[in-house]
Every structure is written in C-alpha cells, then in structure tokens.
Backbone bond lengths (Angstrom), bond angles and torsions (degrees), N, CA, C in turn:
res aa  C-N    CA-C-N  psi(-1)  N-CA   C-N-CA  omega(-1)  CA-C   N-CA-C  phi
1 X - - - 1.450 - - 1.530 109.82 -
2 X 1.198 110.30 173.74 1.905 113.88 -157.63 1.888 94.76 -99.85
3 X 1.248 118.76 130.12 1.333 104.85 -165.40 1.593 97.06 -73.66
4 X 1.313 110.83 164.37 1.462 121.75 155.08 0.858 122.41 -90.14
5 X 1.824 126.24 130.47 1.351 128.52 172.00 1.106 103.01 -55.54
6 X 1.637 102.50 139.55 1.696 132.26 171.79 1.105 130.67 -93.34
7 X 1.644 133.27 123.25 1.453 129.62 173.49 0.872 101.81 -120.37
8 X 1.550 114.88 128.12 1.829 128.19 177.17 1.504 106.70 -111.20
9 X 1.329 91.88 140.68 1.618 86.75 -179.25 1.561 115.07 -127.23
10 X 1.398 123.86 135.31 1.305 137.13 -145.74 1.572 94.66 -150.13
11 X 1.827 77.71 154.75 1.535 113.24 -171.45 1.494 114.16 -169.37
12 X 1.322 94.38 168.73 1.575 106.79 146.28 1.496 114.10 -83.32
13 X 1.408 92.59 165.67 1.713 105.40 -165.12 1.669 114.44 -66.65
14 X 1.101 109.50 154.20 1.663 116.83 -161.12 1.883 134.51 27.03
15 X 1.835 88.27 39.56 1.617 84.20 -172.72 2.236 108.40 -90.31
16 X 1.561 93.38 1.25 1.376 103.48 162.76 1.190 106.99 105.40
17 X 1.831 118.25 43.16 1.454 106.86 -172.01 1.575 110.27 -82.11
18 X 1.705 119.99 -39.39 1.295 120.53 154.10 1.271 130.87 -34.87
19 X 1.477 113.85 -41.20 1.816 103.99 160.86 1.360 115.85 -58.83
20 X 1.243 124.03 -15.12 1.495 134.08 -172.88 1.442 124.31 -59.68
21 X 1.512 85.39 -67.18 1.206 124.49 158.77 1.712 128.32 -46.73
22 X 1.145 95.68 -28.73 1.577 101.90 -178.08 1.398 101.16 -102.15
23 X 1.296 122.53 -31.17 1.361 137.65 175.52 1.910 112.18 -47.10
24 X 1.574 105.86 -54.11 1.223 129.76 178.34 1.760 108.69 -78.63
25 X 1.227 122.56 -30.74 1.171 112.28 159.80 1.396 141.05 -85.14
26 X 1.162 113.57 15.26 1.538 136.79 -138.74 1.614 120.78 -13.36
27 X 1.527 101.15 66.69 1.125 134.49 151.74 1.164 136.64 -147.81
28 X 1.296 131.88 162.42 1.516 128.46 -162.71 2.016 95.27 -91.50
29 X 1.191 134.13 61.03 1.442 116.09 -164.69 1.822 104.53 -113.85
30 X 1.609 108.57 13.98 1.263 110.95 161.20 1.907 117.19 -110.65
31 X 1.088 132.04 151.43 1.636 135.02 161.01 1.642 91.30 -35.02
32 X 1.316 108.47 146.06 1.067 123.88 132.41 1.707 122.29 -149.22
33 X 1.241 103.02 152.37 1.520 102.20 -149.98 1.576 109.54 -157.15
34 X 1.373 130.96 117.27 1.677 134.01 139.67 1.060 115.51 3.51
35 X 1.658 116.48 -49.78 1.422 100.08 -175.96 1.001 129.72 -116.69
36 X 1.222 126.59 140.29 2.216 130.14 -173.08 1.200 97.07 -63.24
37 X 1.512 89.37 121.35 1.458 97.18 159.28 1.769 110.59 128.04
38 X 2.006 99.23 15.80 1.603 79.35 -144.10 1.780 80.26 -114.40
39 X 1.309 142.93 7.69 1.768 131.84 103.95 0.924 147.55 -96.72
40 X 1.372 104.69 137.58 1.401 116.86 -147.77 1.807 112.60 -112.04
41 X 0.880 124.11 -58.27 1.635 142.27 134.92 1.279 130.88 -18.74
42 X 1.331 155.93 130.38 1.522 147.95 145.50 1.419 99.53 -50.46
43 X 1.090 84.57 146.97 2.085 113.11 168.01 1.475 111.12 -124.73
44 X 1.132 92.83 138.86 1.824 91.62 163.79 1.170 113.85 -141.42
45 X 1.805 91.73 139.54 1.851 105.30 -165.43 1.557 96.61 -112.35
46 X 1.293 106.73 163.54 1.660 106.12 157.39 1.336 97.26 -107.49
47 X 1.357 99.95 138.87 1.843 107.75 176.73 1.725 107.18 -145.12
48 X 0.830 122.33 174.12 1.623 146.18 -156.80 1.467 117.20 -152.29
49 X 1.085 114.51 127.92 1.346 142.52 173.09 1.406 139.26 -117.26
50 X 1.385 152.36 56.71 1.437 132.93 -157.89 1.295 112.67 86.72
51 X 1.529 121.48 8.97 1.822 102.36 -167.66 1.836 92.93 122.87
52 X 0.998 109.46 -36.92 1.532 117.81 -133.33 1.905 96.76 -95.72
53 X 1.127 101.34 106.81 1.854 89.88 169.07 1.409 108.22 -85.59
54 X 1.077 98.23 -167.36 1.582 110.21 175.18 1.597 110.27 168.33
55 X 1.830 117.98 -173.81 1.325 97.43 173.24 1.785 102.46 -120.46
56 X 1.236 112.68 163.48 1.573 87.83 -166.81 2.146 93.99 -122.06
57 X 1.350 100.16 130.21 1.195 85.99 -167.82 1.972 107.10 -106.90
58 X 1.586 122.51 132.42 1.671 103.14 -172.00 1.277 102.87 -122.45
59 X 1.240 118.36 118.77 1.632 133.53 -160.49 1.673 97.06 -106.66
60 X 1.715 105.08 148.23 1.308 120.78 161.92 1.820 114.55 -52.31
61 X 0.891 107.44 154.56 1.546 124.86 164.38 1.383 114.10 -35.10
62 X 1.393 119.07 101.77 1.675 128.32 143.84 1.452 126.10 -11.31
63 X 1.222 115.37 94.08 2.209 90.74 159.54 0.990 104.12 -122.59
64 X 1.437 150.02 65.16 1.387 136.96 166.35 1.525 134.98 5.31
65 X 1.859 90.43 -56.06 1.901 104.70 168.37 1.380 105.93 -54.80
66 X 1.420 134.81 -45.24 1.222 142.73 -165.00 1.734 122.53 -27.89
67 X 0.832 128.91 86.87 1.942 109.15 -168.66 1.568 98.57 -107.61
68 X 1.163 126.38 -40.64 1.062 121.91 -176.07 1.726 129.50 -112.57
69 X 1.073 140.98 164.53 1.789 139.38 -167.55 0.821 112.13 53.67
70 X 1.384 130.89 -163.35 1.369 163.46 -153.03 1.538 99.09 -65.06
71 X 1.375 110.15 -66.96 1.601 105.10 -176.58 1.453 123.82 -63.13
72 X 1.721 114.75 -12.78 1.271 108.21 -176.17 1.710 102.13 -98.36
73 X 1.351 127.90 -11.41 1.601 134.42 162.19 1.749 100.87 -60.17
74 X 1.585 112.79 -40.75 1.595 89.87 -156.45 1.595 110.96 -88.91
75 X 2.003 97.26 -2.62 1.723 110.39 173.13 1.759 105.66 -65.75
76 X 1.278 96.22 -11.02 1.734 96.39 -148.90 1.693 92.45 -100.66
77 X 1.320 123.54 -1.87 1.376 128.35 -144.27 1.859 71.27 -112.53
78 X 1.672 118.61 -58.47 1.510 106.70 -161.01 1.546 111.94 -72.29
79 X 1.514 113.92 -24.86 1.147 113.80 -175.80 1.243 117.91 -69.24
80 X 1.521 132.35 -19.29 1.180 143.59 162.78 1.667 119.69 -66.17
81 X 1.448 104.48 -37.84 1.427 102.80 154.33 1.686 132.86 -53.10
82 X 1.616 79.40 -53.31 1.620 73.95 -174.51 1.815 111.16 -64.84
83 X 1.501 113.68 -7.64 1.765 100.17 -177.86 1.340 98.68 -71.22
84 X 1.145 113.34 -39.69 1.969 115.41 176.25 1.429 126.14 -76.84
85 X 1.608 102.50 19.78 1.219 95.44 -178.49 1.775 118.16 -114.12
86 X 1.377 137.12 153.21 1.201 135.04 -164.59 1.635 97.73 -106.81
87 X 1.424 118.59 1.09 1.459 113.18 -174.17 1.652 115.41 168.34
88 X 1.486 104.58 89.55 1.066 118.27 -163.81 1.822 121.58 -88.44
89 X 1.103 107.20 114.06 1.760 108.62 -179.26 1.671 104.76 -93.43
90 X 1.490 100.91 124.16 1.119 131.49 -171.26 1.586 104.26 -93.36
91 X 1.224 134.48 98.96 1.579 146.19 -168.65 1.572 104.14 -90.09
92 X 1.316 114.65 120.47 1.524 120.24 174.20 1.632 100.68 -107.85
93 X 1.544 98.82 -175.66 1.601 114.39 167.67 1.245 105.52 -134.55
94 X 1.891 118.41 117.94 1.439 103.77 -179.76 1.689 114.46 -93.56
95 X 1.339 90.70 23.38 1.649 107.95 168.80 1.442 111.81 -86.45
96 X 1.154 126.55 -25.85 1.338 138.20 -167.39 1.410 116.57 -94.60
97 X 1.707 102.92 -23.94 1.616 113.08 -146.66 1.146 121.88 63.77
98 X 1.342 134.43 -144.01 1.409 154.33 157.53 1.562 129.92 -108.50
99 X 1.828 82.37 106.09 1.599 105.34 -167.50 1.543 116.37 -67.19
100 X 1.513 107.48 -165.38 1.390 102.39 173.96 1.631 104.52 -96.55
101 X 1.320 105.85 -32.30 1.711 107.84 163.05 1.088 114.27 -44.46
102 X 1.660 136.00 -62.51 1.086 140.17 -154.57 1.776 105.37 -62.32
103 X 1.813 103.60 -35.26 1.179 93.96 168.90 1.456 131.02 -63.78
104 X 1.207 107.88 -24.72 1.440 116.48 -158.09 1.236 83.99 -80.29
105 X 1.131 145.02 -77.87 1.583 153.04 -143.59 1.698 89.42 -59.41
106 X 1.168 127.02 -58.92 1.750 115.77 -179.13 1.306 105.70 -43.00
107 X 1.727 115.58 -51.03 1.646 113.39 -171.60 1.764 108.23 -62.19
108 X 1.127 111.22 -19.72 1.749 105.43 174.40 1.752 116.45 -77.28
109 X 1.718 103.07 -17.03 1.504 97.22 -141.41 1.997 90.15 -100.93
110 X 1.318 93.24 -20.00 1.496 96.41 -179.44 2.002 104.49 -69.56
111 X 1.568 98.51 -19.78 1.270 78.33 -170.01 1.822 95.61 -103.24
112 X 1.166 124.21 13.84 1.628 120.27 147.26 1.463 138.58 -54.43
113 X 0.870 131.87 144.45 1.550 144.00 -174.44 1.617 103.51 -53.20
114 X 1.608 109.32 -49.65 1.076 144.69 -155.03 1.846 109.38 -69.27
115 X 1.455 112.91 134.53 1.677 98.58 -158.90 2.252 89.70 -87.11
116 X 1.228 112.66 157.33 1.654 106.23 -163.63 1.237 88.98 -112.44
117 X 1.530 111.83 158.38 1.667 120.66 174.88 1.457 93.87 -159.65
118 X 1.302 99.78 107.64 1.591 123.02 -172.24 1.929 95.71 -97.04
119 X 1.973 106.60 134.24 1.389 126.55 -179.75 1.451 85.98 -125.33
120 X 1.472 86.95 149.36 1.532 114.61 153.56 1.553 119.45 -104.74
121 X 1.639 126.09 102.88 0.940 133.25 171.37 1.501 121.58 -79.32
122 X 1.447 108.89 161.69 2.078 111.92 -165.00 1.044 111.51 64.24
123 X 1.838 137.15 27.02 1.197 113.37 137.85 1.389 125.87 -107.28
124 X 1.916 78.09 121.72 1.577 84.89 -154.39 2.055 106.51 -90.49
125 X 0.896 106.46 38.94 1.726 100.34 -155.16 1.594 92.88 -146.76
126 X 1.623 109.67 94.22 1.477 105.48 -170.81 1.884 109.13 -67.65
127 X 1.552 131.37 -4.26 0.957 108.66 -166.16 2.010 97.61 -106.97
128 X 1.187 109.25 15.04 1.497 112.73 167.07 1.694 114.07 -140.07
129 X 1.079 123.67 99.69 1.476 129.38 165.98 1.395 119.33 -95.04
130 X 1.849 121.79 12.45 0.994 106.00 -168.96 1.736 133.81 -72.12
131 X 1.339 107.77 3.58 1.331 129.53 -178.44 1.838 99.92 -67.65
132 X 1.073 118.17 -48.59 1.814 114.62 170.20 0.912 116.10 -42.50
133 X 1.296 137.53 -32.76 1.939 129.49 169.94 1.232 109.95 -62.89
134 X 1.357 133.16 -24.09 1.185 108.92 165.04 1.595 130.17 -61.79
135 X 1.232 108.88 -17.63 1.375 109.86 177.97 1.559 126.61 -86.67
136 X 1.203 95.37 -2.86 1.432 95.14 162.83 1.799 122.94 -40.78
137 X 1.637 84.94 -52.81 1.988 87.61 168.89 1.228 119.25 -17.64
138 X 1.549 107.04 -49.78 1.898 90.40 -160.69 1.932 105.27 -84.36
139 X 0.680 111.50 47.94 1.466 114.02 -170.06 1.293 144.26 2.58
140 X 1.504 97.94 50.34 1.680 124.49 -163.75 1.589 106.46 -112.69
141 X 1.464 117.97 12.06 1.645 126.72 130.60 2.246 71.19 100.48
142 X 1.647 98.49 -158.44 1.391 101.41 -158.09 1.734 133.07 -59.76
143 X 1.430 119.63 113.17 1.003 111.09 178.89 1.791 128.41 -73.17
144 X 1.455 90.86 130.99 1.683 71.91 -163.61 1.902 111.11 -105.39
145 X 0.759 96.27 132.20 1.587 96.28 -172.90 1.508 125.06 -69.95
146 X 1.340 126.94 110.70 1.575 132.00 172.24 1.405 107.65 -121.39
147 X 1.468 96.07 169.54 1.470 115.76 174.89 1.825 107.14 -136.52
148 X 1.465 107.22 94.30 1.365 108.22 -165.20 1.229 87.98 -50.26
149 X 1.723 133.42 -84.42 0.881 146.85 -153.19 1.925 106.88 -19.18
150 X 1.194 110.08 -63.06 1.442 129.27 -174.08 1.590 101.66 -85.12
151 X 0.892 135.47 -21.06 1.550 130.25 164.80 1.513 86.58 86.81
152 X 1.170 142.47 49.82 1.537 145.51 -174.84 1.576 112.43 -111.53
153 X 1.499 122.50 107.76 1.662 120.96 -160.46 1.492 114.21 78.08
154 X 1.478 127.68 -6.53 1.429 121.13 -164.76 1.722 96.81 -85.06
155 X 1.182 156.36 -2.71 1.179 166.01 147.27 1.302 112.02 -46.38
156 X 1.304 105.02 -67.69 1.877 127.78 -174.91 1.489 82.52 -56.54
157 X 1.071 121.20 -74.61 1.631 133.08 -166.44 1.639 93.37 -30.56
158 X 0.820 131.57 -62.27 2.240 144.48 -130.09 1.999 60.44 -92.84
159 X 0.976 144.90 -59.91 1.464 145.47 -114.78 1.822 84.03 -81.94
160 X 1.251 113.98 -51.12 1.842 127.72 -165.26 1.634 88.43 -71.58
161 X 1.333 141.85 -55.41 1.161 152.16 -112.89 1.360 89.12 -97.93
162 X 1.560 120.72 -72.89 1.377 114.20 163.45 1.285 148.94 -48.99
163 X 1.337 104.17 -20.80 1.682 129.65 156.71 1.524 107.98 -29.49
164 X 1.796 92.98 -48.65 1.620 90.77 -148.78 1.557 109.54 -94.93
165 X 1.704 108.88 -0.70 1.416 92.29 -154.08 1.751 98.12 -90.15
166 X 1.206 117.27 -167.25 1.617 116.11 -176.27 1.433 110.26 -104.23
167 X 1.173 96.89 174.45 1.962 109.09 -166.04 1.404 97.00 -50.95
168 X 1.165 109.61 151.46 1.427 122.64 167.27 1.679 119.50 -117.60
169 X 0.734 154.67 124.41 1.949 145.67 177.66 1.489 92.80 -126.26
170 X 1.465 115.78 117.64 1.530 125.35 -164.57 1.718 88.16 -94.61
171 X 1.673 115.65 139.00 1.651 121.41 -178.80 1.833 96.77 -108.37
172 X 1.226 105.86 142.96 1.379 118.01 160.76 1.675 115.34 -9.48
173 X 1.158 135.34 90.94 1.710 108.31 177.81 1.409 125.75 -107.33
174 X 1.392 129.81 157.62 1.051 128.57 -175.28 1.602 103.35 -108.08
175 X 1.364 111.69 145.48 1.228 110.59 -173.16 1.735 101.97 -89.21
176 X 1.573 99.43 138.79 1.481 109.61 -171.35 1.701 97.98 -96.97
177 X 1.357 116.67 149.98 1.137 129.78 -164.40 2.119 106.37 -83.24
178 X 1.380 117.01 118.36 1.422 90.27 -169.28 1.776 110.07 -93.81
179 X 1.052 114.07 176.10 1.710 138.27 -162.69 1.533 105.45 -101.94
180 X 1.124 150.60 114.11 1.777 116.66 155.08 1.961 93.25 -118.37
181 X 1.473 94.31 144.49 1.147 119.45 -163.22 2.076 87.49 -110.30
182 X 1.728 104.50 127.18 1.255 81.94 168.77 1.912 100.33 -167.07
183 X 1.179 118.93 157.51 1.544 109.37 -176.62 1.329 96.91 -170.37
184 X 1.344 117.20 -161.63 1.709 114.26 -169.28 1.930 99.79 -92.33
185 X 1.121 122.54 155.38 1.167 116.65 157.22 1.158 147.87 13.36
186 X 1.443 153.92 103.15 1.628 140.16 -179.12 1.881 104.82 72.67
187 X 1.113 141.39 17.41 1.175 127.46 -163.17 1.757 98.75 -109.61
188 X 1.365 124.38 0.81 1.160 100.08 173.10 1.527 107.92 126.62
189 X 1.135 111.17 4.80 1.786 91.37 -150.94 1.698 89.68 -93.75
190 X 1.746 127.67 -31.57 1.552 104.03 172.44 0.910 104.62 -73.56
191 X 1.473 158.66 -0.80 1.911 138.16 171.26 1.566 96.64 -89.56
192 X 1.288 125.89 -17.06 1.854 122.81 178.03 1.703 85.83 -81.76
193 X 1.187 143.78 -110.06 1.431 142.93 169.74 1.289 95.62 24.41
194 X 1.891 126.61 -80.94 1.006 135.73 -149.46 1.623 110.12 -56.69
195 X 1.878 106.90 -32.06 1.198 88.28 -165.19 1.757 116.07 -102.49
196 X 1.535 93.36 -9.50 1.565 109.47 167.20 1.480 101.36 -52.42
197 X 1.416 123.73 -57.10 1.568 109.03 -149.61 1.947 97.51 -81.56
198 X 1.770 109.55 -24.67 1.273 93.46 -167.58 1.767 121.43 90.12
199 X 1.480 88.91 15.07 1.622 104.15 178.49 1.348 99.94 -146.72
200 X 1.608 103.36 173.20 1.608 117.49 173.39 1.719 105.82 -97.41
201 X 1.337 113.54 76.48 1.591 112.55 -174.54 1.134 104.01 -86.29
202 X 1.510 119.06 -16.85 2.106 109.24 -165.46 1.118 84.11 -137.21
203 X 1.706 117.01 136.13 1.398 130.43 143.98 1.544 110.34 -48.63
204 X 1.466 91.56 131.68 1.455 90.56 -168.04 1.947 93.59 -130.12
205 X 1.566 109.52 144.53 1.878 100.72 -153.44 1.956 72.40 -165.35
206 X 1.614 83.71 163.28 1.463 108.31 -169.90 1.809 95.60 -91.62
207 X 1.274 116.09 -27.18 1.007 124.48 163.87 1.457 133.82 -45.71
208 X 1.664 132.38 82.98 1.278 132.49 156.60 1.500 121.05 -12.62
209 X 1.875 106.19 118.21 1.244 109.64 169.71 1.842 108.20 85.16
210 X 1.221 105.16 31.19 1.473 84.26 -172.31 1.962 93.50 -113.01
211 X 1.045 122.03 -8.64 1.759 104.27 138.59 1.058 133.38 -48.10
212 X 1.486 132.83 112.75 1.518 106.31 167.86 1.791 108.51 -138.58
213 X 1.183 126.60 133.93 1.169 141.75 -169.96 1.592 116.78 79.85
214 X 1.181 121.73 -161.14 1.654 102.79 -167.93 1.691 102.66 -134.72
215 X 1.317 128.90 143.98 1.477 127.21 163.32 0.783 122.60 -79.34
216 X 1.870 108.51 144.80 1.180 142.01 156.95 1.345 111.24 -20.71
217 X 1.602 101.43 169.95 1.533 111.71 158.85 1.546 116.43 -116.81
218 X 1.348 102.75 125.70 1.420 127.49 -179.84 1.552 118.85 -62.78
219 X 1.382 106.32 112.55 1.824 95.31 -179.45 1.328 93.45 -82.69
220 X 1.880 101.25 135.73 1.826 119.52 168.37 0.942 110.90 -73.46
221 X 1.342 121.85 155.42 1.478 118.03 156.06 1.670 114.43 -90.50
C-alpha cells in the first residue's frame, strides 16, 4: 500500500500536544493530563484535513538534556518520529515563553529531514496573540498561534501543515485485522509489542504503569 504522509508532533513536556491531537481528531482518544509526563510512546492516528489525509503521529515530552531513565527513553521515542516524519509541528507554551527545551528541540529539528512548523499553544484570547513574537528566537520562521483547548488557529495551523506535505495517490486497501495486547501492570506486554513489530514502539522501564493510554493505527507500507 502507498504510505501516508506523516505529521509528528513534538514538544516539551505538558505544553498540550495531546490536546492537539485530539483537537485534530475530533475526539478525545489520547491521555490528557496536568501532569508531564503522562505520554510516553508515539501514537498513530489517521487524520484528514481539506481533502488531505495523512498519519498524525503524538509523542511524549521532549528533553534533549535527558541521557538517562524514563525521560531520556520517551526523548528517544519522539525523535524516532520525527525521522519518519514528512512534516513535523513543533508545540510551544506561550505560558512558559521560550524554554531552554524549546530551544533544544528547534536545534534538533533544523537538523531533520523533516520540513518544521512551529505553534504557539495557550493562547487562549483570539483578540491578543502577542505572546508568539517571542518565538521568533528559535528560528523556525512563523509562529502561529492556537489554543488546542478552544480549537482557536488550529484550522490556519492544518491549512500550512498540509501545504507542505507530498503527493499522496491512495491504493485499494484491505482492512488489516487488529491485535490488543493487555494484562495487569509490569507483566510484559510493551517488550511482547516490541518484539512482534521488530521495533522500539513502547517505552519499555522497570517502572510500574509507565504505559498510559492506547495506540493508534499505523499506516504500512
């Protein structure tokens, strides 16, 4: 089958890319949560835009500094997205300003394959966006202002995003039969996943509970 162009979407931790994501799917079928840290894994959605499919991918929280534990597995989980990705949205917080993460993740993304389209998330007040000029700093060209929560700019956003991705010609498909893998806690089921597909799809940690919510479906090639 003809792959679908991919958009992954990345951040630092809890700047609301899962609301994004759910925002663009218009359903709630990712975690969302108060606290950083609470996806950990890539997902993949099929989503639509204008005509336009694609696959939409929503990764745990960025730390660049990260080298070691839990947070440096779930850096390793987005960065793998973005190699598979045809057009990567870069998620800020204009609550935060511009972090030192936010820098770091621009300094990775310029050196990606992948073309970048940097948002400013939490502005929630369509008649003031002036908090997005600050992001010019990271030098990833126009920041565009949304409010996942309120679905505010997320249109304009889908509008640039699809612009960029490449031709698509959709082939005949057969629907593939799906799997769910599931048991109590710590028993194994992301290193079984891991070794069925033959990839690193689930952070996998000695740590109880560190799955949380469920994945997408992956278009094959």
């Amino acid at each position: 089958m003809s792959r679908l162009p991919v958009v992954a979407v990345v951040g630092a931790p809890n700047v609301g890319k899962s609301s994004l994501v759910n925002r663009i799917m218009r359903r709630r079928g990712a975690v969302v949560s108060e606290q950083p840290g609470t996806t950990r894994d890539r997902a993949y959605n099929r989503a639509e835009w204008a005509g336009h499919e694609f696959t939409l991918v929503d990764t745990g929280g960025m730390e660049p500094s990260a080298k070691v534990g839990l947070e440096a597995l779930v850096t390793l989980q987005a960065r793998v997205a973005v190699e598979e990705a045809d057009v990567v949205l870069h998620l800020t917080d204009a609550r935060l300003g511009v972090t030192e993460a936010d820098g770091a993740i621009a300094r990775e993304l310029r050196r990606a394959r992948a073309k970048a389209v940097l948002a400013v998330n939490k502005l929630d007040n369509p008649a003031d966006d002036t908090e997005r000029h600050r992001f010019y700093a990271l030098g990833e060209g126009e920041p565009h202002a949304i409010s996942a929560i309120h679905g505010l700019g997320v249109g304009d956003l889908l509008d640039v995003v699809v612009a960029l991705l490449p031709d698509y010609e959709p082939d005949a498909e057969t629907e593939v039969p799906r799997l769910a893998i599931v048991g109590r806690p710590n028993v194994g089921k992301s290193t079984l996943l891991n070794r069925l597909l033959g990839a690193e799809r689930a952070v996998v940690s000695e740590r109880a509970g560190t799955r949380r919510g469920r994945r997408g479906d992956r278009n094959r090639r």
